[in-house]
C-alpha positions as CSV (number, residue, x, y, z in Angstrom):
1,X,16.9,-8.6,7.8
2,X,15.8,-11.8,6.3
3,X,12.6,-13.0,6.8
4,X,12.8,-16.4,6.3
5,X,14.3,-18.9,8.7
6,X,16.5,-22.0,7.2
7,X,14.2,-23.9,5.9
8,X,12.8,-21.6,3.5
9,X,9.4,-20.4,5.5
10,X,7.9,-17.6,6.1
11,X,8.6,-16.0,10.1
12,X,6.2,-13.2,9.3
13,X,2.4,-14.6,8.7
14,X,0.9,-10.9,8.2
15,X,2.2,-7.5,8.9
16,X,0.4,-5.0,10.7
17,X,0.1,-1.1,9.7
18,X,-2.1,1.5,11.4
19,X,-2.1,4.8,10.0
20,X,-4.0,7.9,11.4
21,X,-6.9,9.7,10.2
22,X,-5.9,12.7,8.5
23,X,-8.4,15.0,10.7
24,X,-7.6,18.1,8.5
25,X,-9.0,17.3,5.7
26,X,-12.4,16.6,3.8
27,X,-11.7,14.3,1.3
28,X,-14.7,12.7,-0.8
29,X,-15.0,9.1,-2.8
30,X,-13.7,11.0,-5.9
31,X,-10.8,13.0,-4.2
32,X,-9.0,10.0,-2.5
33,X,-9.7,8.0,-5.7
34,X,-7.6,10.5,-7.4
35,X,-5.3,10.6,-5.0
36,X,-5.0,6.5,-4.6
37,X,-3.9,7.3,-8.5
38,X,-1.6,10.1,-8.0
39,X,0.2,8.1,-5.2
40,X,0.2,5.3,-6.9
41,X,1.9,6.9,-10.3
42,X,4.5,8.2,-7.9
43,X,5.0,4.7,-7.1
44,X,5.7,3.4,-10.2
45,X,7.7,6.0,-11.1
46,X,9.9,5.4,-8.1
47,X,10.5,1.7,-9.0
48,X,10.6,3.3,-12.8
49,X,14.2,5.1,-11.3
50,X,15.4,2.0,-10.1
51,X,15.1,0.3,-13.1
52,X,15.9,2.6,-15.5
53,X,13.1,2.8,-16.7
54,X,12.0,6.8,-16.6
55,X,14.1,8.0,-19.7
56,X,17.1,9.3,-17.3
57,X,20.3,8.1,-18.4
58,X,21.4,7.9,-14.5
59,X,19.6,5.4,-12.3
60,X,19.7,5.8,-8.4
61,X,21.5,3.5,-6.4
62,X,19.1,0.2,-5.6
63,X,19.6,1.3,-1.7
64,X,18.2,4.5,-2.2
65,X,15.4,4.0,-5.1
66,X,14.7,1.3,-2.7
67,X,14.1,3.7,-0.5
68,X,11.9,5.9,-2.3
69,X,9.9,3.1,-3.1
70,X,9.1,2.3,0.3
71,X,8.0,6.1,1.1
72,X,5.6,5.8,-1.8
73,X,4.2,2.4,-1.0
74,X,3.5,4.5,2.8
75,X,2.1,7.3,0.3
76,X,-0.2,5.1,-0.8
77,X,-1.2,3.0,1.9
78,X,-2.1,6.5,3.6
79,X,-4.2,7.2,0.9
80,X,-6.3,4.3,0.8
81,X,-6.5,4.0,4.4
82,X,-7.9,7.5,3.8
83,X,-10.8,5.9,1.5
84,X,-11.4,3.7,4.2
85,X,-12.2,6.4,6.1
86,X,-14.4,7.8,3.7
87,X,-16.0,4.5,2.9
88,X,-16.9,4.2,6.7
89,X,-17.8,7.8,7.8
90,X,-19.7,9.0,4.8
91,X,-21.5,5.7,3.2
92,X,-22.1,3.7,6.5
93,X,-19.5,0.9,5.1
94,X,-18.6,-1.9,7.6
95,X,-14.7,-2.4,6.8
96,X,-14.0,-5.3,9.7
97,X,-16.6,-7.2,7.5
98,X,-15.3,-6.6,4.4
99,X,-12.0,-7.2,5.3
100,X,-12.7,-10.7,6.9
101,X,-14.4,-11.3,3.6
102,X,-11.0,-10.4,1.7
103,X,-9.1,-12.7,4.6
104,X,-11.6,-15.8,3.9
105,X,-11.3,-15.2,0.1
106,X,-7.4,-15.1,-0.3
107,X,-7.6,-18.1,2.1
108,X,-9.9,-19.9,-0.1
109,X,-7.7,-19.5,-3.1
110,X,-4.7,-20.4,-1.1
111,X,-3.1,-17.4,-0.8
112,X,-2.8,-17.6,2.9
113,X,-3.4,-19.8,6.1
């Protein structure tokens, strides 16, 4: 799938991923942290594997490191969605605010319509 369209644009303006609330767990600002950290080593060390990068004399196939790197990049979009939880529930943080904040801010620098 290729997302740009002949003349070199962008088709997709923003991508849209909703992920649950993990409802058996208690996680606290520290925890998730840790976790955000743990996930996001994992990450690394996935795109590590694809580019030979970990010490292994064999590197995985770019289709399948690929994929690995995607279930990672989930891993950790989990996670933090997680903090967001936390952020909300236990320190009375308003997120739609703060995210509109981020939206106006990578706008302002150009980053984005």
């Amino acid at each position: 799938m290729n997302p740009r369209n002949k003349l070199g644009e962008d088709l997709h303006v923003s991508k849209t991923v909703t992920l649950p609330r993990l409802n058996r767990l208690s996680p606290s600002l520290e925890s998730t942290a840790l976790k955000i950290m743990e996930e996001s080593g994992e990450l690394a060390q996935a795109i590590g594997k694809l580019r030979g990068l970990s010490g292994e004399r064999q590197r995985l196939e770019e289709e399948e490191a690929m994929q690995m790197v995607a279930r990672e990049l989930v891993d950790v979009a989990q996670t933090a969605v997680t903090m967001m939880f936390v952020l909300e529930e236990q320190y009375g943080i308003d997120l739609e605010s703060i995210l509109q904040e981020h939206i106006t801010k990578l706008r302002h620098k150009g980053y984005c319509d």
